[in-house]
ZAMARGU-4260 file (C-alpha; in steps of 0.2 Angstrom, whole numbers, plus 5000, padded with zeros to 4 digits):
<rodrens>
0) 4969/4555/4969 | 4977/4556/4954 | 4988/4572/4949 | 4988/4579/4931 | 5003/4590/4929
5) 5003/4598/4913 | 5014/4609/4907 | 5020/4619/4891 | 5022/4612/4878 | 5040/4610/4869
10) 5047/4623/4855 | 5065/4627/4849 | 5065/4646/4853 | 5062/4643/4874 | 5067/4664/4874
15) 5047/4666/4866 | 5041/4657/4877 | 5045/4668/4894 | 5033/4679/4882 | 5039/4685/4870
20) 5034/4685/4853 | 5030/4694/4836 | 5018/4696/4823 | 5033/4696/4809 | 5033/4679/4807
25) 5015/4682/4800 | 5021/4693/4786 | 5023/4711/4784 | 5011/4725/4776 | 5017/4729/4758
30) 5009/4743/4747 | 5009/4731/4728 | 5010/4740/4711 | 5007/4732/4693 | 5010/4743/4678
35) 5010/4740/4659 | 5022/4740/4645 | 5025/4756/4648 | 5029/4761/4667 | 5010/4765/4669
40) 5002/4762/4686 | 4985/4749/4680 | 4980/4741/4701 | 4987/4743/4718 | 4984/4736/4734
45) 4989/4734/4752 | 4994/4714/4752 | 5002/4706/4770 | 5017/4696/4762 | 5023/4682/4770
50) 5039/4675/4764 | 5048/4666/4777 | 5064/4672/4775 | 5066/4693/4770 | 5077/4688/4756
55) 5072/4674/4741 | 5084/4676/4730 | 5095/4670/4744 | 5102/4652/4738 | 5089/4640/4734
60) 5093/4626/4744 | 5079/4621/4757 | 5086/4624/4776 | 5083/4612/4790 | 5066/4610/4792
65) 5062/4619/4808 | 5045/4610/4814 | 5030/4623/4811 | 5015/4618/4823 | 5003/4614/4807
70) 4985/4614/4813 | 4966/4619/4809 | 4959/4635/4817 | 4942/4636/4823 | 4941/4617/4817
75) 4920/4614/4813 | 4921/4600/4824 | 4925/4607/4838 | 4916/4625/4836 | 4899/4621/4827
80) 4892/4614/4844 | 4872/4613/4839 | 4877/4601/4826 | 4888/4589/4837 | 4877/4592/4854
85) 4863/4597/4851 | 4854/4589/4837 | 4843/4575/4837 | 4847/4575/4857 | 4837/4581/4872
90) 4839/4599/4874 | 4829/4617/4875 | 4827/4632/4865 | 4824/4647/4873 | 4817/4665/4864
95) 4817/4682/4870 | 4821/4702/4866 | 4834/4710/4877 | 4836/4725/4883 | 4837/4734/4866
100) 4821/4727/4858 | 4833/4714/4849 | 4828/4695/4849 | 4838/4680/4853 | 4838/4661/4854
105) 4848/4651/4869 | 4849/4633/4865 | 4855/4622/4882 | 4860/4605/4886 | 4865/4593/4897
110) 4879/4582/4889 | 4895/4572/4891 | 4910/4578/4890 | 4918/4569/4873 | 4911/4551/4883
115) 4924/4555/4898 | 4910/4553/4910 | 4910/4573/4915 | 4891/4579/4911 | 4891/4598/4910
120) 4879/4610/4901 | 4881/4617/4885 | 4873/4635/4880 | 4872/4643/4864 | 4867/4661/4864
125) 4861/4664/4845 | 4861/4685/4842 | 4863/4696/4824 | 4882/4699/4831 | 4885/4682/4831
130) 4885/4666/4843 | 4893/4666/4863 | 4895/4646/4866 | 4899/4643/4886 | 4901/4627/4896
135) 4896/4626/4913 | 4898/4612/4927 | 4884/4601/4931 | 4880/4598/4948 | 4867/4586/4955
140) 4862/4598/4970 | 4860/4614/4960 | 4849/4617/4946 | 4853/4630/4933 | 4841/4643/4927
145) 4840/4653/4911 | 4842/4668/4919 | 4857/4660/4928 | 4865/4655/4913 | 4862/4672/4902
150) 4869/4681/4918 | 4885/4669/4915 | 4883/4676/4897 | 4884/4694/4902 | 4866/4699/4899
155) 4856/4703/4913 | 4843/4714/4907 | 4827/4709/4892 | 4813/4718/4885 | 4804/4700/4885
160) 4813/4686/4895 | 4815/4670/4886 | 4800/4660/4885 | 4804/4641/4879 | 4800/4633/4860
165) 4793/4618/4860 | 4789/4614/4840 | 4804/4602/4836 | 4804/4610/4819 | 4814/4624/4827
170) 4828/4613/4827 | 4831/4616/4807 | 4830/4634/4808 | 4845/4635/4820 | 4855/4625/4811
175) 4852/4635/4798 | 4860/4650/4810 | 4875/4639/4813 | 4877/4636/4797 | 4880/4655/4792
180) 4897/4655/4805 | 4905/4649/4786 | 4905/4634/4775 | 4914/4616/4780 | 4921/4612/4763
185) 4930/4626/4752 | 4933/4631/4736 | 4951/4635/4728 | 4958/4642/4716 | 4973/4633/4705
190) 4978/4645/4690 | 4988/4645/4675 | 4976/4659/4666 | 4983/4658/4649 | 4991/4638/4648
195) 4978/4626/4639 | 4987/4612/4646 | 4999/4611/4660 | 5016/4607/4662 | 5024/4591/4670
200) 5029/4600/4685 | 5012/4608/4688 | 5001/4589/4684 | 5012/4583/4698 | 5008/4598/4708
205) 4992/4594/4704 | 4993/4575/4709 | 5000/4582/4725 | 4984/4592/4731 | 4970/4579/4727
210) 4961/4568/4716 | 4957/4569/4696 | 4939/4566/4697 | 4925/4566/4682 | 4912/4581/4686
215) 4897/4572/4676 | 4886/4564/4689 | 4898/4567/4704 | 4889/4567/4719 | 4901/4575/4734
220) 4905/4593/4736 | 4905/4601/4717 | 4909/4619/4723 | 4899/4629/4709 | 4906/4616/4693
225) 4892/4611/4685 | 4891/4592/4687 | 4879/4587/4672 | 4881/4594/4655 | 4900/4598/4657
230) 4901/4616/4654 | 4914/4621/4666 | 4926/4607/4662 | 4925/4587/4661 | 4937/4586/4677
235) 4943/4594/4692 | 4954/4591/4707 | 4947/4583/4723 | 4951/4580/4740 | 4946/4580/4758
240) 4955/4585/4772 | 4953/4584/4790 | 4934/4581/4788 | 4934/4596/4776 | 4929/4592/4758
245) 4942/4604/4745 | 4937/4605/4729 | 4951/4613/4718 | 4945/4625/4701 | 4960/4621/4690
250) 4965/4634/4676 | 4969/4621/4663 | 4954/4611/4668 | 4940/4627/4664 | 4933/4629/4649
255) 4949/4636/4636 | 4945/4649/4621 | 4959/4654/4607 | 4948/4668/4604 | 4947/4676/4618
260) 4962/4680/4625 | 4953/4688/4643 | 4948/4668/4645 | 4932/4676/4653 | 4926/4658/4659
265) 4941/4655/4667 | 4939/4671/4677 | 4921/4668/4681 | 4927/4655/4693 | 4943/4659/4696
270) 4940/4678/4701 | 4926/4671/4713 | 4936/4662/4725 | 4943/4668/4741 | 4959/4660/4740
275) 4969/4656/4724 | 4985/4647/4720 | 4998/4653/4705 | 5009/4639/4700 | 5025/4644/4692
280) 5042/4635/4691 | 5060/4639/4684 | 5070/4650/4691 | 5061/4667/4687 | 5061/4675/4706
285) 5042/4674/4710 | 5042/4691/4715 | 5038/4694/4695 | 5021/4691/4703 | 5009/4703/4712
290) 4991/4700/4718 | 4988/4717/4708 | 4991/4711/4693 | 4974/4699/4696 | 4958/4710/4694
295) 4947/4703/4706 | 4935/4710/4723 | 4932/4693/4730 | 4950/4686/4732 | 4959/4688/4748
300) 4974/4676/4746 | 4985/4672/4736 | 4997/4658/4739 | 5010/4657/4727 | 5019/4640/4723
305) 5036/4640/4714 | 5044/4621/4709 | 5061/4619/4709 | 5064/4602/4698 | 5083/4604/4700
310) 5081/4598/4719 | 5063/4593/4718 | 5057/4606/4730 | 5043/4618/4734 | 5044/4636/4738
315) 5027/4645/4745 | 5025/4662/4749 | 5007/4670/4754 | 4999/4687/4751 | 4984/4691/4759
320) 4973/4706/4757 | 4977/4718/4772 | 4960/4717/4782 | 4961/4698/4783 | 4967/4693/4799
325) 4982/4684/4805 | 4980/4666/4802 | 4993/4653/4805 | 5003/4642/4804 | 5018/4655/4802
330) 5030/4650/4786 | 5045/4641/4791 | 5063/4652/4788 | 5066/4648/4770 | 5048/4640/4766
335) 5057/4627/4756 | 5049/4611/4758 | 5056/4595/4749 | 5045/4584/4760 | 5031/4584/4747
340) 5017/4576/4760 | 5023/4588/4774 | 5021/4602/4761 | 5001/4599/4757 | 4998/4595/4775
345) 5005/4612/4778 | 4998/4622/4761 | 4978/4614/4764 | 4980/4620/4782 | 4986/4637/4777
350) 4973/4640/4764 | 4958/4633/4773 | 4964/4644/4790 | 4964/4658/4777 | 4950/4656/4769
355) 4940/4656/4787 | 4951/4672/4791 | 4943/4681/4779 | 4924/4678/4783 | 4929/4689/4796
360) 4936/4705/4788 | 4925/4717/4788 | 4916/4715/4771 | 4913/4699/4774 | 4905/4701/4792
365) 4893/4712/4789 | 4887/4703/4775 | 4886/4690/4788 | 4879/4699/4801 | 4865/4706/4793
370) 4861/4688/4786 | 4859/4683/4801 | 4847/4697/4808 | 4836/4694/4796 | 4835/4675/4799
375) 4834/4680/4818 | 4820/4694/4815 | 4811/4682/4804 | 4812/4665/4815 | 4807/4680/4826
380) 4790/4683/4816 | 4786/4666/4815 | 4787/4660/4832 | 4777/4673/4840 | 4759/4668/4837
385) 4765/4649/4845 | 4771/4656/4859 | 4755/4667/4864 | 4746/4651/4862 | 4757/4640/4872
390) 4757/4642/4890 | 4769/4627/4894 | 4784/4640/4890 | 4782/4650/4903 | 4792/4634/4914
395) 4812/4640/4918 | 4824/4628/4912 | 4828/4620/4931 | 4810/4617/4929 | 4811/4603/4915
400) 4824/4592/4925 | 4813/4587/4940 | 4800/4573/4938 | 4781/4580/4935 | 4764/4573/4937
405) 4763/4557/4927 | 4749/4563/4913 | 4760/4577/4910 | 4775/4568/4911 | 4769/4558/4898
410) 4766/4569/4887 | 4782/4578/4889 | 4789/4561/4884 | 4780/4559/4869 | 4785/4578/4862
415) 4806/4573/4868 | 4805/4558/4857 | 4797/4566/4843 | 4809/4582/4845 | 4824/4567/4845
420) 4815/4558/4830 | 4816/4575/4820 | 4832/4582/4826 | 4841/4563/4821 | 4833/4566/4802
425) 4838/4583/4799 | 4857/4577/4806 | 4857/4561/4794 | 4851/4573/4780 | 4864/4586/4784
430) 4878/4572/4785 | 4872/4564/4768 | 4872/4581/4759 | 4891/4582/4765 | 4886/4599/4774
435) 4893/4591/4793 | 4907/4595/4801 | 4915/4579/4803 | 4928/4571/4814 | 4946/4575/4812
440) 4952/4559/4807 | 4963/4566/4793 | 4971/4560/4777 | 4986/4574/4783 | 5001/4568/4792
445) 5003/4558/4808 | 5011/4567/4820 | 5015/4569/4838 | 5004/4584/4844 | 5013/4595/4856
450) 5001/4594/4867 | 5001/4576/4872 | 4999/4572/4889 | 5013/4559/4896 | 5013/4555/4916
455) 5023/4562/4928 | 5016/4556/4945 | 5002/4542/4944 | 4999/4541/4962 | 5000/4559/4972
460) 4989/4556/4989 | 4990/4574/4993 | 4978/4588/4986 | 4990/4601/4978 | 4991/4619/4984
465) 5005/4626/4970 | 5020/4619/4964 | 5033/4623/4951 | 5049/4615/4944 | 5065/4613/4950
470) 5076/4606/4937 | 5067/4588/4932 | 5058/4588/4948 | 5044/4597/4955 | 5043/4606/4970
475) 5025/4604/4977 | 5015/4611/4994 | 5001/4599/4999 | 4987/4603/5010 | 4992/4593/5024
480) 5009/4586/5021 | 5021/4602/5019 | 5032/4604/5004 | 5037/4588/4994 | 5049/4588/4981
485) 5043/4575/4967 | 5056/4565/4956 | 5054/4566/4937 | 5059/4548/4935 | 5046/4542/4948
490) 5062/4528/4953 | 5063/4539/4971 | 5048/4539/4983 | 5042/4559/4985 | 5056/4568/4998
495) 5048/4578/5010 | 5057/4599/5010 | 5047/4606/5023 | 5033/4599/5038 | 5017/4605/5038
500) 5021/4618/5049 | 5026/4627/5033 | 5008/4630/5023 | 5012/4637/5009 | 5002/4646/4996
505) 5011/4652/4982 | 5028/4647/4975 | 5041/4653/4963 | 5058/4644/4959 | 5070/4654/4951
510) 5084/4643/4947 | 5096/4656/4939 | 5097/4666/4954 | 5098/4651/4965 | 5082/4657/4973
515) 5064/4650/4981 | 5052/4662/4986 | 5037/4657/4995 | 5022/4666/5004 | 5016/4655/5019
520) 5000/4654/5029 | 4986/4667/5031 | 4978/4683/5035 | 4989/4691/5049 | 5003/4676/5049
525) 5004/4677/5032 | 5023/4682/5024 | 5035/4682/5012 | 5050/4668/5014 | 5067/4669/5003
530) 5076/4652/5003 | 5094/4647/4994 | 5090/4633/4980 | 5108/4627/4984 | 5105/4628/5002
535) 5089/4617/5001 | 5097/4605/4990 | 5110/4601/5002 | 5100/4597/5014 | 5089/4586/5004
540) 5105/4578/4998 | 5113/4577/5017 | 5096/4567/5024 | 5096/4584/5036 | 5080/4585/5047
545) 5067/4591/5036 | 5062/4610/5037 | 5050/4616/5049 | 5041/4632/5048 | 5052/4638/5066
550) 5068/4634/5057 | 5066/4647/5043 | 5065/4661/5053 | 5079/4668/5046 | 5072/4668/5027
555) 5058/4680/5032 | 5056/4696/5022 | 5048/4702/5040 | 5038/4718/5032 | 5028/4707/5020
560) 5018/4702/5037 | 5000/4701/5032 | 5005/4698/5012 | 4990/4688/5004 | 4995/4691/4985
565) 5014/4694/4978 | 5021/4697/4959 | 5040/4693/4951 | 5047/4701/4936 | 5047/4686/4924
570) 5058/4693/4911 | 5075/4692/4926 | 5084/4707/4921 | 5099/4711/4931 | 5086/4714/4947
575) 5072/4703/4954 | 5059/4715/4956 | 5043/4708/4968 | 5028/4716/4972 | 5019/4711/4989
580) 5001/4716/4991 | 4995/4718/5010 | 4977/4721/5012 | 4976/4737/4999 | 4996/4742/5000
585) 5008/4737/4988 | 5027/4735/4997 | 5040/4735/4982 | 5057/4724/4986 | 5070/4722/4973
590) 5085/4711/4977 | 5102/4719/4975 | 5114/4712/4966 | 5129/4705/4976 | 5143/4711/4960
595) 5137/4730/4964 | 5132/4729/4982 | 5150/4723/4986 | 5144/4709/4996 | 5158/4697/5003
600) 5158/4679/4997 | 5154/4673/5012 | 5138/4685/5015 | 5136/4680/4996 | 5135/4663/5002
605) 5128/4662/5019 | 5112/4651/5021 | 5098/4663/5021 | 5098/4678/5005 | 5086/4689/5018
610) 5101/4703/5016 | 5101/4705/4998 | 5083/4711/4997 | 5077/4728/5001 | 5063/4738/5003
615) 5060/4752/4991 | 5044/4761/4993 | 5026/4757/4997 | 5010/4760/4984 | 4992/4763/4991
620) 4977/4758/4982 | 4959/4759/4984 | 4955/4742/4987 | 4964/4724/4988 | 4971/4718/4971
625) 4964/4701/4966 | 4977/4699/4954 | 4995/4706/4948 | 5008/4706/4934 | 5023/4717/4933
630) 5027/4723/4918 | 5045/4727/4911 | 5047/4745/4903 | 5057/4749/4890 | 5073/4754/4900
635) 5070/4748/4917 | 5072/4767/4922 | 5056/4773/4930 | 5045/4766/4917 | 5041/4751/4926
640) 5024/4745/4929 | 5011/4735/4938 | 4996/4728/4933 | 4983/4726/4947 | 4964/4720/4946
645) 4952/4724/4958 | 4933/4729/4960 | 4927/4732/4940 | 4945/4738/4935 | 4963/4733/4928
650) 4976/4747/4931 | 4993/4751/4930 | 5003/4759/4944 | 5018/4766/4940 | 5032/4758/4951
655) 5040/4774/4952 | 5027/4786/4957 | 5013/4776/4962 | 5002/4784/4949 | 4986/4776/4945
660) 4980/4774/4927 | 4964/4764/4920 | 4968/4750/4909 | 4952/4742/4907 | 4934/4741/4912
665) 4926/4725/4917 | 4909/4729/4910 | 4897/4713/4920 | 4891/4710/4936 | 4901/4698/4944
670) 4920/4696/4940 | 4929/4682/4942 | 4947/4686/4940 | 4959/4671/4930 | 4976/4682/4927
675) 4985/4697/4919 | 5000/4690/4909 | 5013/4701/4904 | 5019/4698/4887 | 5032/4707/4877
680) 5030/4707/4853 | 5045/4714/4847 | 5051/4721/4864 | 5035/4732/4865 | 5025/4726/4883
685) 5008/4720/4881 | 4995/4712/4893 | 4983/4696/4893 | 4968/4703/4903 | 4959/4687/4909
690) 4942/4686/4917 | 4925/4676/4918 | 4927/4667/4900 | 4935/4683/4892 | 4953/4687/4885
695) 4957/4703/4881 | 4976/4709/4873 | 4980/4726/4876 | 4996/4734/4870 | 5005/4743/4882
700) 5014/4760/4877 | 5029/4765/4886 | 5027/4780/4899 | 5029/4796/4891 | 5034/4806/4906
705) 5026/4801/4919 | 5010/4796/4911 | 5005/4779/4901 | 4999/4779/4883 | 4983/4770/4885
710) 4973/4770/4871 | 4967/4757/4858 | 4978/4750/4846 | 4975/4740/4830 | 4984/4725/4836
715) 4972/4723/4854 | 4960/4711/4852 | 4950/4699/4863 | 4941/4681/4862 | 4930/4671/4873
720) 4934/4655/4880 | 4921/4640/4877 | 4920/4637/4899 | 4929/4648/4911 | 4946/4643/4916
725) 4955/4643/4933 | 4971/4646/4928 | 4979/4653/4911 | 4998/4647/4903 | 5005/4658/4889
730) 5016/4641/4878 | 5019/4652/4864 | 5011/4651/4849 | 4999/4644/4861 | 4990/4650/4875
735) 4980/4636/4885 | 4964/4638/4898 | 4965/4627/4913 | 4947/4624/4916 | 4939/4612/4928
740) 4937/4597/4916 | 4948/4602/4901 | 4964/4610/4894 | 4959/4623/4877 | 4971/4626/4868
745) 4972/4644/4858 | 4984/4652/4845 | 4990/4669/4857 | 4991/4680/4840 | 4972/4677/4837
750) 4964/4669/4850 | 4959/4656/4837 | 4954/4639/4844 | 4966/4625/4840 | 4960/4609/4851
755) 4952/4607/4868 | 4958/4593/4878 | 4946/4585/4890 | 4954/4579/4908 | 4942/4575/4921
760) 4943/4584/4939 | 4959/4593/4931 | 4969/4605/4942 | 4985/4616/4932 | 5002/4612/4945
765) 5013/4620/4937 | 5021/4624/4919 | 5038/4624/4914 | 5047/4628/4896 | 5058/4612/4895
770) 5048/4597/4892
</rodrens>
């Protein structure tokens, strides 16, 4: 077999990436003022300001360019499935009304994985919230039903179950639905409001961003200019972007009036747009501007742009309306850019990632919302008189795959190619009408994405159980061969650490505290076993016999016997803390620390570090824990939790009391636990909840006494994954799903998709900070 190892990918700040993080680098809420001539208040508003560094008029000169991850969030080409799966292919659509009398759509099909040779099925659950896209994994000896696949959905119960469409021209009406998730080219705003003509600095700006093209007769994206009798300029500014098509309304390039000094023909364009840029340069500090002093209800963003000529450079700083979410990338500390290429690369990506942040405020997704209930209740009232006709719908999805009789299977040919034949005409039209979200071949920058996969071990011949890294190496238990520790420069054959005697299930290498910790075999044999890295090593090194499970005897942590789950602290403070779950008890074993405990140098020392742990207290729940994360309080003084999933529930226990409190609900029938991740954003603990294809963030509130604060907070969010992973790694910014046949790659902040990577038959090893 071959053996993917992937792991996180590399950053400057490794401290982030044990978890912690913070929003700061997204800005901070500001309460902005404009007034007149004469002190008096005119506009205010609530802008996020994001500046990079707190202090601008700090010296001008750009700092070294620390390397911002610069990418698309929630890119069309990965998110708007129907277009890029479904149409003009083989697939059904299913209607129904669920349990509270509302209709829905669910669209399915059988596809391949990005040509990798990995067929799965693709559903599309259509609703007046919104959409829910999940994969699922083929397999040639199960068919899939509806009900199966809406169940994997979370929705169980239905006024009317789904009954399938047959008329191909249902096609066009769902891409219609699609469409409504928010437009795949963007308008923007470049403003100089009272400047009939711009400077040299600001054409060169302008040369930057895009194109000069001529508006009469253009045929791509116009975005509102009128493009035949020349009323709203005779050019523009032009580009496209990572399949995106940006069309730029330019203040000097709109109509100019000397009369009218409001230049209400700039604004009826400018004022329209979500995002607007405002060009100054000199050496005015830019924080003469405000979004206030702009009278406007439609825009969100402003990026402000400030040219330096005396060192060429570009200084940016964003304001964005306060409900607008946070959208990335972060500004670099200054955000002084005197790479001009690297700085449009990073601005179109800001601006078109803010621009689809603010479709979901709340103004915006209402509007959206109820859009789409209407084209839902409608598509609704049209279908139902075909469907009472049709008795063919009544058929479950598993039904279509098998072979039926042959005049019937004939005609079931003859209605697929004309469903194909129509599907293929409504693409080619979208495509042609520059509506498609197309590839990401970009015009931006090359660059090396951090995610790129490069080969640690070509040829493992063992399946792998768990593993984790041990300086360069990997440390990995097999299935059948014991522990083998795996060179990094492949130039030494694998080394054998323990028989396969030893079958171990979970691993942790703690290098700084010159510690392995494993828990071995199962049910009743099961146990907890302490080992010296330096002690290991030494053997490895000194060709000694290889490890047997008889000869560590002496690193057995004996009360873990039984142990089927265990939990570190992965924040090390000055004590290790681990958690063993035993059926439903909870045994919690701290390891003292030698300086304190007055151990001798040669008990320090001695082979087996079985002495410096001990046993603190037992916890008992109501049922075995699936899953565990410890969680670090704020001063390690009886405010330590643990996070345990079980049944329908997450909870916290207090380490110290043993106190249960609920955390979250698990609200669906079957739950299939992935991981709790303890995460900390500006010291505060916090917890990734994940489950079926869900992620849920929830702050956690120190203890206050001897009970948690619990509640909602405006920073918890959550997001569903596109197929349900296996295992989860936090790589700050990012945060990546392990799934079966891919890697997808999210922004932790957000939960905004960034890329998904497809690796056939993929299995997560391990995941280190270093690479």
């Amino acid at each position: 077999m071959t053996m993917h190892l992937c792991c996180s990918s590399a950053s400057e700040d490794l401290g982030c990436r044990r978890g912690d993080f913070s929003r700061k680098h997204y800005g901070s809420v500001e309460l902005l003022i404009s007034s007149d001539a004469d002190g008096a208040i005119q506009r205010a508003g609530r802008f996020r300001v994001e500046n990079g560094s707190t202090d601008e008029t700090l010296d001008y000169t750009p700092g070294t360019w620390r390397r911002t991850d610069v990418h698309l969030e929630n890119p069309e080409y990965h998110t708007r499935w129907f277009f890029k799966y479904f149409l003009g292919k083989v697939h059904q659509n299913y209607v129904g009304t669920d349990a509270e009398k509302n209709p829905f759509y669910l669209s399915v099909v059988l596809s391949d994985q990005n040509n990798q040779r990995v067929p799965q099925y693709r559903a599309i659950l259509w609703r007046k919230t919104g959409t829910l896209k999940i994969s699922l994994p083929y397999s040639p000896t199960k068919t899939l039903s509806v009900k199966s696949i809406l169940s994997a959905m979370n929705m169980d119960r239905f006024e009317k179950g789904p009954r399938e469409i047959l008329t191909p021209e249902i096609q066009k009406d769902l891409l219609v639905l699609e469409e409504q998730e928010g437009s795949v080219n963007f308008k923007f705003d470049d403003e100089m409001f009272s400047n009939e003509t711009g400077s040299e600095g600001f054409d060169k700006f302008l040369n930057l961003l895009g194109d000069s093209i001529t508006l009469q007769g253009w045929a791509g994206y116009r975005g509102g200019l009128d493009t035949k009798n020349d009323t709203t300029g005779i050019k523009s500014i032009y580009t496209v972007y990572q399949g995106h098509e940006l069309m730029f309304h330019v203040s000097t390039m709109l109509p100019y009036s000397k009369e009218n000094k409001q230049q209400v023909e700039r604004k009826r364009h400018i004022g329209n747009d979500i995002v607007t840029i405002v060009f100054q340069e000199g050496d005015d500090a830019s924080s003469s501007f405000k979004p206030s002093m702009i009278r406007s209800h439609f825009t969100h963003i402003f990026a402000l742009v400030r040219y330096n000529s005396q060192n060429d450079s570009y200084r940016l700083k964003i304001f964005s309306e306060e409900s607008v979410p946070l959208f990335g990338p972060p500004l670099p500390s200054p955000p002084v850019f005197t790479d001009h290429q690297e700085f449009r690369d990073f601005l179109l990506v800001k601006l078109i990632n803010g621009e689809k942040a603010t479709l979901e405020t709340p103004t915006f997704a209402q509007k959206r919302q109820r859009t789409l209930d209407m084209l839902i209740r409608s598509l609704y009232q049209d279908l139902m008189p075909d469907l009472h006709k049709n008795m063919l719908n009544r058929r479950s999805f598993s039904d279509v795959l098998p072979e039926s009789p042959k005049s019937a299977r004939k005609k079931e040919e003859a209605r697929q190619a004309e469903f194909v034949r129509i599907g293929q005409a409504l693409k080619l039209k979208t495509i042609v009408r520059g509506d498609a979200p197309t590839s990401l071949v970009t015009t931006g920058l090359c660059r090396k994405e951090p995610w790129e996969s490069q080969s640690f071990c070509s040829t493992f011949p063992y399946e792998i159980v768990c593993a984790d890294s041990w300086g360069q190496s990997l440390l990995v238990a097999t299935d059948t061969a014991g522990v083998m520790l795996l060179d990094e420069t492949q130039a030494l054959p694998p080394v054998q650490a323990f028989d396969k005697t030893m079958v171990v299930k979970q691993m942790h290498v703690l290098e700084p505290q010159d510690l392995l910790i494993t828990r071995a075999d199962k049910g009743k044999d099961a146990r907890l076993y302490v080992f010296r890295l330096s002690a290991l090593k030494r053997g490895l090194e000194e060709k000694q016999l290889v490890r047997s499970k008889c000869d560590s005897r002496e690193n057995k942590l004996e009360k873990t016997k039984g142990c089927h789950l265990y939990s570190i602290n992965t924040h090390h403070g000055s004590v290790l803390r681990i958690v063993a779950a035993i059926r439903n008890k909870l045994l919690l074993i701290t390891r003292k620390h030698p300086r304190f405990e007055g151990f001798s140098a040669i008990a320090a020392g001695a082979d087996s570090p079985v002495e410096e742990f001990q046993y603190i207290r037992e916890i008992c729940l109501c049922d075995p824990p699936v899953v565990m994360a410890l969680v670090d309080g704020p001063t390690g003084e009886n405010d330590n939790m643990i996070c345990v999933a079980y049944k329908h529930q997450f909870d916290l226990i207090n380490e110290s009391t043993g106190d249960a409190y609920r955390l979250h609900h698990v609200d669906a029938n079957r739950v299939n636990y992935v991981a709790a991740i303890d995460v900390y954003e500006d010291g505060e603990a916090g917890l990734l909840l994940c489950y079926n294809y869900v992620c849920y963030y929830k702050k956690v509130c120190p203890f206050n006494g001897s009970t948690p604060m619990i509640q909602s907070n405006t920073s918890d969010f959550h997001f569903s994954w596109n197929q349900m992973p296996n295992a989860i790694v936090c790589a700050f910014p990012y945060i990546l799903a392990f799934t079966t046949d891919s890697i997808e790659i999210r922004l932790v902040v957000n939960g905004n998709l960034v890329y998904t990577a497809v690796v056939p038959e993929l299995q997560l090893a391990a995941s280190r900070v270093s690479i």
